[in-house]
MINUSE-14855 format. One record per residue (C-alpha): x, y, z; residue number from 1. Coordinates in steps of 0.5 Angstrom, whole numbers, plus 500, padded with zeros to 3 digits. Example, Ala and Ser with C-alpha at 12.3 -4.5 7.8 and 13.67 -1.06 7.14 Angstrom:
<atoms>
525, 491, 516, 1
527, 498, 514, 2
</atoms>
This chain:
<atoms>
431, 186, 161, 1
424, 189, 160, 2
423, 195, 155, 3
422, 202, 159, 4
420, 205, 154, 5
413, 203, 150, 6
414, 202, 142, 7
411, 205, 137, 8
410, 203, 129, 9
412, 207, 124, 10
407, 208, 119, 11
410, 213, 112, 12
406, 219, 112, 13
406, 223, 105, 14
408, 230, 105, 15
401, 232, 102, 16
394, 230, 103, 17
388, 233, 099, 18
386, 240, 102, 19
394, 241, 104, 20
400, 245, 099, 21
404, 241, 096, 22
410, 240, 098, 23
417, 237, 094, 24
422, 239, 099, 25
425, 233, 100, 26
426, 232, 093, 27
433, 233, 092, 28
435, 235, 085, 29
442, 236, 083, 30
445, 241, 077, 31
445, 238, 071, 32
450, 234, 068, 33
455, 234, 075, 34
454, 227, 076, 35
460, 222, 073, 36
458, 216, 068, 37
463, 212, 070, 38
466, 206, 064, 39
461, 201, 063, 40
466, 195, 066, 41
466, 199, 072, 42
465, 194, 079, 43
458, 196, 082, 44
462, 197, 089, 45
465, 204, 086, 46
458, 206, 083, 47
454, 207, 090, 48
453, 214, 089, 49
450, 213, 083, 50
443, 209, 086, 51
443, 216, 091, 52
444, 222, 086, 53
440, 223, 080, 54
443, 224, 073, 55
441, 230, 069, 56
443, 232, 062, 57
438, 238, 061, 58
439, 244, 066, 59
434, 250, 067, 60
435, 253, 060, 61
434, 247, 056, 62
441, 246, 054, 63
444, 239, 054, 64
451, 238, 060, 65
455, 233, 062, 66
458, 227, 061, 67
452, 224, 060, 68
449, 227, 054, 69
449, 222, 049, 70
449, 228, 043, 71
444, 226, 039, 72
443, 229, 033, 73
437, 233, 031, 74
432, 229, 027, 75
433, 224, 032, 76
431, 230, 037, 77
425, 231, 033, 78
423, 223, 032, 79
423, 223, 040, 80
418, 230, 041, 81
414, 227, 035, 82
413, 220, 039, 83
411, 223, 046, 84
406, 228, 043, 85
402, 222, 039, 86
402, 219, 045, 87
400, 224, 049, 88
395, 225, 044, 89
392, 218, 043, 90
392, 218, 051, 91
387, 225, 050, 92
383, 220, 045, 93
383, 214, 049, 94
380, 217, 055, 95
376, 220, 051, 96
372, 215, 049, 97
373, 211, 056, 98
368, 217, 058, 99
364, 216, 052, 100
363, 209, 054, 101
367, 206, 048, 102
371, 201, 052, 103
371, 200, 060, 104
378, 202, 062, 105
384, 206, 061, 106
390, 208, 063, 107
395, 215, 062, 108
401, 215, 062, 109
402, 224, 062, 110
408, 226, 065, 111
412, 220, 063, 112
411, 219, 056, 113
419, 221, 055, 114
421, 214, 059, 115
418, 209, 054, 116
420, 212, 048, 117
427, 214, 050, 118
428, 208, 052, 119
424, 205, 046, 120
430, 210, 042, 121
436, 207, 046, 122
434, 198, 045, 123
434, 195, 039, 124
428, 194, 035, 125
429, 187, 037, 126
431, 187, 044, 127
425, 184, 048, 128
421, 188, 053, 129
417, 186, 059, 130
412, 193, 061, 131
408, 194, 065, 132
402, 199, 064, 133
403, 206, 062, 134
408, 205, 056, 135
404, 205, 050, 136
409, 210, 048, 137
415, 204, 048, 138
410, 201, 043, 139
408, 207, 039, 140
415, 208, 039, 141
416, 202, 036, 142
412, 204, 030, 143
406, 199, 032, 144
400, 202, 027, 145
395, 206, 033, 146
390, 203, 029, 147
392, 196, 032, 148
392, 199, 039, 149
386, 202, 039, 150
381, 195, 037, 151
385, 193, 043, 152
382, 198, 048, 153
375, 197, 045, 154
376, 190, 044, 155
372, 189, 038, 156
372, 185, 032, 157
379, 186, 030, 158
383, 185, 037, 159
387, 181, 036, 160
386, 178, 044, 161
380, 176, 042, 162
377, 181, 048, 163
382, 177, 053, 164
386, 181, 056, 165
383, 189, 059, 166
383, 194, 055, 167
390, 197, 054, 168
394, 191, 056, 169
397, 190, 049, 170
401, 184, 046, 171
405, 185, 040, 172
410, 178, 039, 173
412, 182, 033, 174
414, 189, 036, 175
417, 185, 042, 176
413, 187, 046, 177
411, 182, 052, 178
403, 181, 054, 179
402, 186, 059, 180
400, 183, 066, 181
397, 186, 072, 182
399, 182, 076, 183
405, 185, 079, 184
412, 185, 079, 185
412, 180, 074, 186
416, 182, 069, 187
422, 183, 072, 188
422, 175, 073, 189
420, 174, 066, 190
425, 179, 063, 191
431, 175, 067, 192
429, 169, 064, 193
429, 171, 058, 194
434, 174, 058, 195
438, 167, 061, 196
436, 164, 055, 197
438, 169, 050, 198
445, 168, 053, 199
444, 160, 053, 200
443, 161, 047, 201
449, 166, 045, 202
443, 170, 042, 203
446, 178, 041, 204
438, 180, 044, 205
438, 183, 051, 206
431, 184, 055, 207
428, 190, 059, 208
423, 189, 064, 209
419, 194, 068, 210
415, 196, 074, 211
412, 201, 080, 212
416, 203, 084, 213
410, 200, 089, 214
412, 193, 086, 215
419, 193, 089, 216
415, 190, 096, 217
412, 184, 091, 218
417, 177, 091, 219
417, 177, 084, 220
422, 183, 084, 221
428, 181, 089, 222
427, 173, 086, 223
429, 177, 078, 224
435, 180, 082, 225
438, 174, 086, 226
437, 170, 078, 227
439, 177, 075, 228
446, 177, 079, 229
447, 170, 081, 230
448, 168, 073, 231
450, 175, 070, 232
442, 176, 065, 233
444, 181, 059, 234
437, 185, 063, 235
435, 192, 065, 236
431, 192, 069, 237
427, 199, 070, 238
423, 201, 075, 239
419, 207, 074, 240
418, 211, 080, 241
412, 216, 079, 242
411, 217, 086, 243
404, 212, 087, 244
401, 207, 087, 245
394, 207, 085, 246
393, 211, 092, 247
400, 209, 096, 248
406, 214, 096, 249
412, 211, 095, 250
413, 212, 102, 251
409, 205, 103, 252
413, 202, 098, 253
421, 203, 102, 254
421, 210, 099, 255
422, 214, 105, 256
428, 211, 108, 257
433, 210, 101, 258
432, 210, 093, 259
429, 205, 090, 260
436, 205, 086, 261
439, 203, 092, 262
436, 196, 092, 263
441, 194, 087, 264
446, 195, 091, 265
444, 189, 096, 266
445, 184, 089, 267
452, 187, 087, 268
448, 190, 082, 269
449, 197, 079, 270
443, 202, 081, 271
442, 208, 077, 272
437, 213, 079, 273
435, 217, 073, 274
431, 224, 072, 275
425, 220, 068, 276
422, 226, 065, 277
429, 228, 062, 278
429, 225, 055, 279
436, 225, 053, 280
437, 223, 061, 281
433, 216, 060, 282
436, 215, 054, 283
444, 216, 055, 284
442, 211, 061, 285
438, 206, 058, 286
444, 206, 052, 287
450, 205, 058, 288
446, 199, 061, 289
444, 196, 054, 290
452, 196, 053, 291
453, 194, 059, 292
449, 188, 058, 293
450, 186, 050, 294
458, 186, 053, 295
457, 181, 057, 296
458, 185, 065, 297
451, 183, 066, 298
444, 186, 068, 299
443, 194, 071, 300
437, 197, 076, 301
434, 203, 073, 302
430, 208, 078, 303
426, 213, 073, 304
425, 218, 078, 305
418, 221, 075, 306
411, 224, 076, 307
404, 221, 075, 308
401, 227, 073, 309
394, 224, 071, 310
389, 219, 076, 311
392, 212, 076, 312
386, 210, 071, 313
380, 211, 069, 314
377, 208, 075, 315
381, 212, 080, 316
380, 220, 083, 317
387, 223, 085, 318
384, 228, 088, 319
382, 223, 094, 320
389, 222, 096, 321
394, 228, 094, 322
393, 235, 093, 323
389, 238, 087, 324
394, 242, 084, 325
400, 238, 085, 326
402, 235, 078, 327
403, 244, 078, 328
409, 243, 083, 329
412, 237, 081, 330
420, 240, 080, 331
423, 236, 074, 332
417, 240, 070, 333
414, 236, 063, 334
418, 231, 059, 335
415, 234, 052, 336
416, 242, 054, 337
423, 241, 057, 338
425, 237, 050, 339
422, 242, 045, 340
426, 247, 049, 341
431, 244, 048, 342
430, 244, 040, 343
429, 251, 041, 344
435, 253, 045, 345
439, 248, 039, 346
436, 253, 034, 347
432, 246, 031, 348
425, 247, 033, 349
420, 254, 034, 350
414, 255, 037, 351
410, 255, 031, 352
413, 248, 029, 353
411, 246, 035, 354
404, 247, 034, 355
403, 244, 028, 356
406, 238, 030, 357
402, 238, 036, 358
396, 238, 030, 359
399, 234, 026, 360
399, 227, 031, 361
392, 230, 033, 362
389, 228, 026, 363
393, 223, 026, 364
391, 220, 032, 365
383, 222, 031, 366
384, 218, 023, 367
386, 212, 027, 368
380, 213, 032, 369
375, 213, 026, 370
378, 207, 022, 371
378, 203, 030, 372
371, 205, 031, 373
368, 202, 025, 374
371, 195, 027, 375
366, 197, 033, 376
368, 199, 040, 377
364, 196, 047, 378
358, 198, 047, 379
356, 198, 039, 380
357, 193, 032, 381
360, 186, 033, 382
364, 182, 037, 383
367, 175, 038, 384
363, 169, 038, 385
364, 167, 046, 386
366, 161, 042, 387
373, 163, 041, 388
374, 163, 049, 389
376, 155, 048, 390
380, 158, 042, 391
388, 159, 044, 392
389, 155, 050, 393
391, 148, 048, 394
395, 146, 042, 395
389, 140, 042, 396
382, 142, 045, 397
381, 137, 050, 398
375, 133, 050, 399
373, 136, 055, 400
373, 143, 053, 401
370, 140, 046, 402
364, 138, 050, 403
363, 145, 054, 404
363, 148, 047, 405
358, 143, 045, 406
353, 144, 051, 407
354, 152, 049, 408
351, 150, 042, 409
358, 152, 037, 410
</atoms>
C-alpha cells in the first residue's frame, strides 16, 4: 500500500542555542530522598523506575534524606569537600598553564568534581578502574602526588609516559587507574574483562568503567553489556551524563526519547539514575553497586546525571553551541557548595573554614606546579630523547626496529 503521507526525519534539536535562554524544563527533578533503595539481591526486573527517577540524598537545605543517605561521618564529609576543592584547584592551574603555553591540551572537570571523588570514596583503594577523561578527581582521591600528574600534562622529563600519551591522559598501575583512552567507549569492554577474569581468578577486586553519555551510540558499550550480563562480571559501569558531547547534546546520543540508565533494562541489568552533583548520592549508589558485585549478583549501570559547566577542552568554545550564561541555570546546582552546605547544616563546617581550605589546596596545588615546572614543561628545559619511542613496545626490540634506531643515530 503506498504511503499518502510523505516521511519526515526526526533530527533532536537542543532546548537552547547560543543567543537563546536557557531552558531546563524537561529536567524532572524529584524530592530528595523519595526514591526507594531496594536490597542488593533485588531481580532488576522489580527495579524499572530506578533507570527513570533520579536518586537524591541532599534537599534544597543542605540536609541529608532517605534511605539512601549512607551517613557518613563528618571527617569523611570533610575529606570529600577537601578532594573536590584540590581538584578544582589544580583544573584552575592546569588550564592556566594550558593558556600560558606550558603544555598543549586540557580538559576540566567543573561541575563534576563529586562524581570521581565520591565514587573513588565508595571502591576500594584496589578496586580497578577504567575512566575516561575529566576524572582526575578519582585519582587525586586516591592520593596520587599532583606532582606526578602534572609532569604528565607538560610531558617533561619526569613523565612517566615518555611524552606518549596527550596531556591529561594518565596512567597509574599503582593507584589502579587504567590508561586513559580517546577512543570511545572502550572502557566499558576493558572493565568487563577484567573483571571476568578477576572472578576466574576468585579474586575479591571488582572493576569500574566510565564514559560520556554520547559514547553509549559506540559498539563498545552494548558489546560490555551483553559480556557484563551474560557472565554475571563483578562491574560497574558509570556513564556520566553531562548533557554533551564535545559539541552534541545528549539528544544526539538517545537522550531525548529515554535515560541513558533505561539501556540497562534491555541487558537484565539494574540501571540507576543518579544526581551526579550530590556527593552523598553518587557514593551511597556507587557503594550499593560495589556490594552487589563483590556478592557475586553481578554488574550494575550507573547514569550520573550531571552538567559540564566548563568548555569540552581546551581546544572547544562552548559558547558556539549553548547559551553563554548556562551553567548559571543548571537545577541540580555545584557539587562543592552544596556538600559545604551540608557541613554547615551539620554544625561541621563554617564559611571561614571553607576559605581557608579553599586557600589551603590553592598553595598546595601552586607548590606542586613549582616543583613539575622545574622538571620543564612543552615549551622550556629537556625532554625525552626521540630514542625512547622504540622503548616499551616489545619485550625484545625486533631487528627491524634496532635498525631504524640506528639510521636515526642512537
Amino acid at each position: 500500500m503506498k504511503n499518502s503521507f510523505p516521511l519526515r526525519l526526526h533530527v533532536p534539536e537542543p532546548p537552547a542555542r547560543p543567543g537563546q535562554a536557557p531552558d531546563f524544563s524537561w529536567v524532572k527533578v524529584p524530592a530528595a530522598g523519595s526514591v526507594a533503595r531496594p536490597d542488593i539481591g533485588t531481580d532488576p526486573h522489580d527495579m524499572r523506575e530506578h533507570a527513570h527517577t533520579m536518586i537524591r540524598v541532599l534537599d534544597d537545605n543542605g540536609t541529608a534524606v532517605g534511605p539512601w543517605d549512607p551517613k557518613l561521618d563528618p571527617e569523611t564529609l570533610r575529606r570529600g569537600l577537601r578532594t573536590m576543592m584540590l581538584t578544582r584547584a589544580y583544573d584552575d592551574r592546569m588550564s592556566r598553564a594550558q593558556r600560558q603555553g606550558k603544555t598543549s591540551f586540557y580538559m576540566r572537570c567543573t561541575g563534576e568534581e563529586a562524581i570521581g571523588v565520591a565514587q573513588a570514596m565508595a571502591l576500594d583503594d584496589q578496586d580497578m578502574a577504567f575512566p575516561t577523561y575529566r576524572l582526575q578527581g578519582l585519582l587525586i582521591a586516591r592520593g596520587w602526588p599532583l606532582v606526578d600528574m602534572m609532569n604528565q600534562v607538560f610531558s617533561n622529563t619526569r613523565d612517566r609516559l615518555k611524552g606518549r600519551q596527550m596531556p591529561i591522559m594518565y596512567s597509574s598501575k599503582a593507584a589502579g587507574f587504567f590508561s586513559i583512552s580517546g577512543n570511545l567507549a572502550t572502557q566499558f569492554p576493558q572493565a568487563v574483562g577484567w573483571a571476568m577474569a578477576s572472578a576466574i581468578k576468585h579474586d575479591t577486586r571488582i572493576a569500574a568503567g566510565w564514559i560520556g553519555e554520547g559514547a553509549t551510540a559506540e559498539g563498545d558499550f552494548h558489546h560490555a553489556l551483553t559480556f557484563a550480563s551474560v557472565y554475571r562480571a563483578p562491574v560497574i559501569l558509570n556513564i556520566v551524563n553531562n548533557q554533551y558531547a564535545i559539541s552534541s547534546f545528549q539528544g544526539i546520543a538517545g537522550g531525548e526519547g529515554t535515560t541513558f540508565a533505561a539501556r540497562a533494562r534491555g541487558y537484565g541489568l539494574p540501571g540507576l539514575r543518579v544526581d551526579g552533583n550530590d556527593f552523598l548520592a553518587a557514593y551511597a549508589a556507587t557503594r550499593w553497586a560495589a556490594d552487589r558485585a563483590r556478592s557475586n549478583l553481578g554488574p550494575t549501570v550507573i547514569e550520573l546525571f550531571s552538567y559540564r559547566a566548563s568548555a569540552h577542552s581546551s581546544s572547544d568554545d562552548p559558547s558556539k553551541y549553548r547559551p553563554a550564561d548556562e551553567p548559571r541555570h543548571w537545577p541540580l546546582g555545584d557539587p562543592i557548595a552544596r556538600l559545604q552546605a551540608h557541613l554547615i547544616a551539620l554544625g561541621e563546617w563554617s564559611d571561614e573554614r571553607h576559605r581557608q581550605m579553599a586557600a589551603e589546596v590553592v598553595e598546595e596545588v601552586r607548590t606542586a606546579a613549582r616543583e613539575a615546572e622545574s622538571y620543564g614543561t612543552l615549551g622550556t628545559g629537556e625532554h625525552h630523547s626521540p630514542a625512547t619511542m622504540f622503548d616499551d613496545v616489545f619485550k625484545e626490540i625486533p631487528w627491524n626496529l634496532r635498525r631504524q634506531r640506528q639510521e636515526l643515530g642512537f
